[in-house]
C-alpha positions in Angstrom: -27.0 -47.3 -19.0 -27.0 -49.3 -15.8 -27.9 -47.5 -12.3 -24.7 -47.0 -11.1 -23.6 -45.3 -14.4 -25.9 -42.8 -13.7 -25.8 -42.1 -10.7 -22.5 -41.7 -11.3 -23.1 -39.0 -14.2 -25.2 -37.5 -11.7 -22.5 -36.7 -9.3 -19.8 -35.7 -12.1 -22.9 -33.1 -13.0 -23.2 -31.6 -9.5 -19.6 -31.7 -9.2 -19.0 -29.4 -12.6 -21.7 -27.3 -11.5 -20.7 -26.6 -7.8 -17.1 -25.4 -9.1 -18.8 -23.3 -11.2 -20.5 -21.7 -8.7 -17.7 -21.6 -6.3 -15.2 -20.6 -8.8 -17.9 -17.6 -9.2 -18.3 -16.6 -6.0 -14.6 -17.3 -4.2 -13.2 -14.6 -7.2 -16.0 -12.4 -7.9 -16.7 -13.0 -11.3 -19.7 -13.1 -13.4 -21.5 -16.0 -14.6 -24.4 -16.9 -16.9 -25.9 -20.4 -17.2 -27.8 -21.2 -20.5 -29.9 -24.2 -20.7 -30.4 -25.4 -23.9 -32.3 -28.7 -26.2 -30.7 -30.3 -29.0 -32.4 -33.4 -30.1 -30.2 -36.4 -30.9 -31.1 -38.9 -33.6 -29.1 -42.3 -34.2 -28.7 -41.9 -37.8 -27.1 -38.0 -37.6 -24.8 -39.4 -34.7 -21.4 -38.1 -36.3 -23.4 -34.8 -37.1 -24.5 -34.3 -33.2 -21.0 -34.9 -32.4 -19.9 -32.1 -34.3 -22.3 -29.8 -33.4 -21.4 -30.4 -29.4 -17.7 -30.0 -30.3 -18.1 -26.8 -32.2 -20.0 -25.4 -29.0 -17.2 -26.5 -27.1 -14.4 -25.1 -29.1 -16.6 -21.5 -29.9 -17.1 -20.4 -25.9 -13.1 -21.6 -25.5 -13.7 -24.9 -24.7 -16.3 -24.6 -21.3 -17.5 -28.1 -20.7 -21.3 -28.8 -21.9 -23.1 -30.5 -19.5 -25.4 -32.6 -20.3 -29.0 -32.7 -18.3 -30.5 -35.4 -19.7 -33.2 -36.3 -22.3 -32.0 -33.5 -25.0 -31.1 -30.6 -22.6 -27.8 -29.2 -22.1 -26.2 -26.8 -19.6 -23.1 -24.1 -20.5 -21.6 -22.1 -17.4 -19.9 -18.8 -19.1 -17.7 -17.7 -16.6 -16.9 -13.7 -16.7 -19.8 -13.5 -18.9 -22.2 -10.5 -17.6 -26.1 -11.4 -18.8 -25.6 -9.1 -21.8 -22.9 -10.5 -23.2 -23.9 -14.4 -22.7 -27.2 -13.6 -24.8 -25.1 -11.8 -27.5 -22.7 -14.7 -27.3 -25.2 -17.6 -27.9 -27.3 -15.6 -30.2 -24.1 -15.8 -32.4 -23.6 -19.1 -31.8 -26.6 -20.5 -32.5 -27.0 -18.9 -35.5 -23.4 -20.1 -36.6 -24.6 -23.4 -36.2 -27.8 -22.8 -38.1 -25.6 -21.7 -41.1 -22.6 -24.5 -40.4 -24.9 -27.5 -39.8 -28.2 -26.2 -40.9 -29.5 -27.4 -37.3 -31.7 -24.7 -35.7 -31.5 -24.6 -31.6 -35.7 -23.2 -30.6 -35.4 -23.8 -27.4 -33.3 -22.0 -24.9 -32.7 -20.3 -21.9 -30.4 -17.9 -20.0 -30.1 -16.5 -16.8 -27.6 -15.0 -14.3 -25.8 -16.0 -11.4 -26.6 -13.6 -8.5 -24.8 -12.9 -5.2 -28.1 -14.8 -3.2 -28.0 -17.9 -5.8 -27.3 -21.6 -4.5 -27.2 -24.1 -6.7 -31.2 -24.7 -6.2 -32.2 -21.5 -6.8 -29.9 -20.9 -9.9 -31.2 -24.8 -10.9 -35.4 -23.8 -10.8 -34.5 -20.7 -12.4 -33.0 -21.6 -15.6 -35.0 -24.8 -15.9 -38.4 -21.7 -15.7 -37.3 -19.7 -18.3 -36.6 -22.9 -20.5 -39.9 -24.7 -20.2 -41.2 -21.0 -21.0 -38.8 -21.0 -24.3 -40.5 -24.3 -25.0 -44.2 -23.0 -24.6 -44.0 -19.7 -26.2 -45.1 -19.5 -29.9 -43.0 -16.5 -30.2 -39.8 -16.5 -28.2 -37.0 -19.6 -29.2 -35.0 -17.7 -26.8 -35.9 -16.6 -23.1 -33.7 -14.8 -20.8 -33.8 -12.5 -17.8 -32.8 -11.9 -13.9 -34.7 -12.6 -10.4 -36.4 -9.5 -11.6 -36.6 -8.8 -15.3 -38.3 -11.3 -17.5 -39.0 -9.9 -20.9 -42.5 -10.7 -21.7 -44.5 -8.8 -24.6 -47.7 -8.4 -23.5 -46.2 -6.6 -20.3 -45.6 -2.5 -20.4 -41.7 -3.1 -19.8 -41.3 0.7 -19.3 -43.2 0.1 -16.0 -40.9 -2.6 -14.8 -38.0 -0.8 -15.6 -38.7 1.9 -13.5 -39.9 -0.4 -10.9 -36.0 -1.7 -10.9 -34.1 1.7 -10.9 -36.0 2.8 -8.3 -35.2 -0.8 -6.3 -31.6 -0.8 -7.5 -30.9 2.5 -8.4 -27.3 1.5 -9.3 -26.4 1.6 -12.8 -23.8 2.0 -16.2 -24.1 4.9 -18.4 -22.0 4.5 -21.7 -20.9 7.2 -24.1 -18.5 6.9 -26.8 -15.3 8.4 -28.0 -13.5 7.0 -31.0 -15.7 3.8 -31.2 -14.0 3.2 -27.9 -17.1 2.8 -24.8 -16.5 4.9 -22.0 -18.3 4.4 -18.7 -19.9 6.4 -15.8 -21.3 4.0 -13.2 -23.5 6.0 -11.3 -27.3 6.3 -9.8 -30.8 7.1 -10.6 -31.7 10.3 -8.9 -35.0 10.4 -9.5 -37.4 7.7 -11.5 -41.1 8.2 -12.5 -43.6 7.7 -15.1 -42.4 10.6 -16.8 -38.4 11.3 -15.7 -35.5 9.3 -15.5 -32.9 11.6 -14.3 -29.2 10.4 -14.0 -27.0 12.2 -11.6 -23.1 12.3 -13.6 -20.1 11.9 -12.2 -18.2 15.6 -12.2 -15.5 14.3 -14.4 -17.9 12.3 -16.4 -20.1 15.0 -17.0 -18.7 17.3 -19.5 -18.4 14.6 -21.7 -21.7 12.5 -21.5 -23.6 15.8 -21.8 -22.1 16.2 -25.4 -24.2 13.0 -26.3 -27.6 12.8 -28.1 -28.0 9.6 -26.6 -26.7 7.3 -24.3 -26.2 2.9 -23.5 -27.6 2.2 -20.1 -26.4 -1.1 -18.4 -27.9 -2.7 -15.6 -27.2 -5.7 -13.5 -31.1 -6.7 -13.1 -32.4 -6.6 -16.9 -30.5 -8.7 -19.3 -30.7 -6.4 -22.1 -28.9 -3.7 -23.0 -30.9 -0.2 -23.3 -30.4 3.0 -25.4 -32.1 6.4 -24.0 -32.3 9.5 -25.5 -30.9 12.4 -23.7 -33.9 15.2 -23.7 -32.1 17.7 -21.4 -29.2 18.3 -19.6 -28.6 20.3 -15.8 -25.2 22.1 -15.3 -25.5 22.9 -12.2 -26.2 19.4 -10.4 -24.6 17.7 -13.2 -27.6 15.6 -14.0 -29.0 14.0 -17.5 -33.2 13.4 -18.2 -33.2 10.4 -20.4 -36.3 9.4 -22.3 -37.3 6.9 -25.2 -36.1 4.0 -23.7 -35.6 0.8 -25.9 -33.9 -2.3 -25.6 -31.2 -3.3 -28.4 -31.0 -6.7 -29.7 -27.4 -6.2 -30.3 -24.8 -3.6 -28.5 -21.6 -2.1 -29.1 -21.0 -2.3 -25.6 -19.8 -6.3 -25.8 -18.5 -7.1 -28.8 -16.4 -9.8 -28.4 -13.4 -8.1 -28.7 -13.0 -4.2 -27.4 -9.6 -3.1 -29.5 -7.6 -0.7 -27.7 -4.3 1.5 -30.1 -1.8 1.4 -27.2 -0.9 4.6 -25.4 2.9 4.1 -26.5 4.9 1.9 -28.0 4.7 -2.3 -26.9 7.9 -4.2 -28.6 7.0 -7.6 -28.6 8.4 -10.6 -30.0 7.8 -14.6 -31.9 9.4 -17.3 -31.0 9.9 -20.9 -31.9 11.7 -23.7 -30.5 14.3 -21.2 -28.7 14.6 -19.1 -32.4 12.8 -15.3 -32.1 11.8 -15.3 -36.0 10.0 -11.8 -35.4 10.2 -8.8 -33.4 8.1 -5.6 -34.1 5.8 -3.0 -32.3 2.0 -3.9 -31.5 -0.6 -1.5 -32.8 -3.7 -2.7 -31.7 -4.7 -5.2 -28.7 -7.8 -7.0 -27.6 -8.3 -9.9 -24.7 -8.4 -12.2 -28.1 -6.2 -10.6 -30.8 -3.2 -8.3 -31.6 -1.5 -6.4 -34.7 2.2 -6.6 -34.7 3.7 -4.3 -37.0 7.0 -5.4 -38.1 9.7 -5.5 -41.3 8.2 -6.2 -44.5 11.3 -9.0 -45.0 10.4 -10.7 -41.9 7.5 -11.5 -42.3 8.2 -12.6 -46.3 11.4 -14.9 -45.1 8.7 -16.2 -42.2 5.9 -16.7 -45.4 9.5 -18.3 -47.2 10.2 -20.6 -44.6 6.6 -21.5 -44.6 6.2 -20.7 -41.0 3.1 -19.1 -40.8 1.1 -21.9 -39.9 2.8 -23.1 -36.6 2.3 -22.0 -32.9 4.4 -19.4 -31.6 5.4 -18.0 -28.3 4.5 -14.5 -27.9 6.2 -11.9 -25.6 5.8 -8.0 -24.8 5.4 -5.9 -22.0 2.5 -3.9 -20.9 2.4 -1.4 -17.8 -0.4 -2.1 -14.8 -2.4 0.3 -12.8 0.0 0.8 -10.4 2.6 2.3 -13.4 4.7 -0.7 -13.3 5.4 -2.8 -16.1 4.9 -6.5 -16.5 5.9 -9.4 -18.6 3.4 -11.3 -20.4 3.8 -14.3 -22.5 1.5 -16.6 -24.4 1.0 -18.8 -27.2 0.3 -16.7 -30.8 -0.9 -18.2 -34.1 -1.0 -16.3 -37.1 -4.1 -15.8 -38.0 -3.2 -13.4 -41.7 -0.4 -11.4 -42.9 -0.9 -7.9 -44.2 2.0 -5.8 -45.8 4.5 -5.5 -42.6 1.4 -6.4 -40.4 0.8 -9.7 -38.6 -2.5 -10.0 -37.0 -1.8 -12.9 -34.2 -4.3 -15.0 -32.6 -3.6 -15.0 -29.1 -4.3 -17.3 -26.1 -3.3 -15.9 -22.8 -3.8 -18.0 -19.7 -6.0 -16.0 -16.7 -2.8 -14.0 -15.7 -2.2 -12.9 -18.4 -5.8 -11.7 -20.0 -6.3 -10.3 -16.7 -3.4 -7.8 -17.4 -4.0 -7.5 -20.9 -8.2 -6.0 -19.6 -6.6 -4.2 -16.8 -4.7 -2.5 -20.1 -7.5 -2.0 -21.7 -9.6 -0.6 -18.9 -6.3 1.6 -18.6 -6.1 3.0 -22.0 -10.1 3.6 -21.8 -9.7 6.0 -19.2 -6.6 7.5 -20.6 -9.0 8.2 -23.4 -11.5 10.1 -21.1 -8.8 12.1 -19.6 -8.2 13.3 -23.3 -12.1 14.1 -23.8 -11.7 15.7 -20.7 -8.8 17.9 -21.9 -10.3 18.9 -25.1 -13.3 20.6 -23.2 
């Protein structure tokens, strides 16, 4: 590679990465960067290339930058911390069983409000040359000021960060379904972490053993005990802190049974071929319930293997409704059931969350109603 190819790689780098920053910033949305090695060797050259390409198309197609030497950078936009280290987790160990390759050494981090690109930059490229050190840890993640290290009490910095940034995510849940409480630490110590709940909230968290605590400055997801309870103020004590390798709070896809009925319809080349009622919707997937003959004539016609255009209706936050449509595939059939691979552009997931997020608090209103 001559000098002005790469100096020329090096802009189209800073480029991708500036956008990725400014796409973060100008819409609000979160963003983890994972830095990653994956040695290349001439004689598995077709292998590497399928390796990168299945990276690619399992985080929907997000470009991989590449560093230099064997490092790699991805940018998940509308990733939160916890999720991104859930999400590569997954995928490397897909690609350990796929292409018996193993990824040791990795890194991921946050992008925070105070970040420029320099800051973000020495960041990552820390916690990776710590992944690389570390006998213990292939993986290294954390925040501006959460680094997990093992021969640290974490206990103590966790305190040390709810009383800093008292601000924080309470989880309970009600048929599998998460339901949140974003509130504050009251009152943090060696001995006490007391969470104050909101009014409407508290009724329902107070009927849990336990509860998920989420916060913004430690990339891991925590599980807490509830030891007692206060009525009056409407506060929780929370003790037996742990972090979970793997939470219910971000699986990839949060399915929601829709408060009423969603007619939706297939379409090919100008020809609906199916029109039915979804059951069951998540940002990636939906189950169309339909006529048992449809779907057999579309099985007939040997249909089920092509692109469709899906349509349906879903109301907003403001009550209204709004029309969203998309490209389906069918991912299986099941008796009268289709369950449809969907791939909504930004508009249209955006609604279909805003649904969700709907239909989650319709479900604490019902919690609420059953006290």
């Amino acid at each position: 590679m001559n000098n002005q190819s790469i100096l020329i790689s090096s802009y189209l780098n800073h480029a991708i990465v500036e956008s990725q920053l400014k796409k973060a910033k100008d819409y609000a949305l979160d963003l983890s960067v994972v830095k990653f090695e994956l040695k290349f060797k001439p004689d598995e050259g077709q292998k590497f290339k399928h390796i990168i390409s299945f990276i690619h198309s399992y985080l929907e197609f997000i470009p991989v930058i590449y560093e230099g030497g064997n490092t790699f950078i991805l940018f998940l936009q509308d990733y939160k911390i916890h999720a991104a280290v859930m999400t590569i987790k997954n995928l490397i160990l897909s690609i350990k069983l796929k292409f018996n390759v193993e990824i040791k050494n990795l890194a991921i981090t946050p992008y925070e409000n105070d970040d420029d690109i320099n800051t973000l930059t020495q960041r990552i490229h820390k916690l990776f040359m710590k992944s690389k050190v570390s006998k213990t840890k292939d993986i290294v993640y954390g925040t501006k000021e959460f680094e997990f290290n093992a021969d640290e009490n974490q206990l103590e910095k966790i305190k040390a960060i709810f009383t800093k940034y008292p601000n924080v995510s309470i989880y309970g849940f009600y048929k599998e379904i998460p339901l949140v409480n974003k509130t504050l630490i009251s009152y943090c110590s060696d001995n006490t972490t007391r969470v104050t709940i909101d009014k409407k909230n508290y009724a329902f968290i107070k009927k849990q053993s336990f509860v998920y605590i989420e916060h913004y400055m430690i990339p891991s997801i925590m599980r807490a005990d509830i030891v007692k309870t206060d009525d009056e103020n409407q506060t929780i004590e929370l003790d037996h802190i742990i972090f979970l390798d793997n939470s219910p709070l971000h699986r990839k896809n949060i399915r929601i049974t829709p408060h009423k009925a969603i007619h939706a319809s297939l379409e090919r080349e100008g020809e609906i071929h199916i029109e039915g009622v979804i059951c069951d919707i998540s940002k990636n997937s939906i189950l169309l319930e339909t006529q048992l003959a449809k779907v057999e004539e579309l099985i007939s016609k040997n249909l089920q293997n092509f692109q469709f255009k899906l349509s349906f209706q879903i109301e907003n936050l403001t009550g209204t409704s709004q029309e969203l449509s998309m490209k389906a595939t069918i991912y299986r059939t099941s008796g009268n059931t289709l369950i449809l691979n969907i791939f909504p552009n930004s508009f249209a997931q955006t609604h279909i969350l805003e649904y969700i997020t709907m239909c989650q608090n319709l479900l604490l209103r019902e919690v609420l109603q059953e006290e």
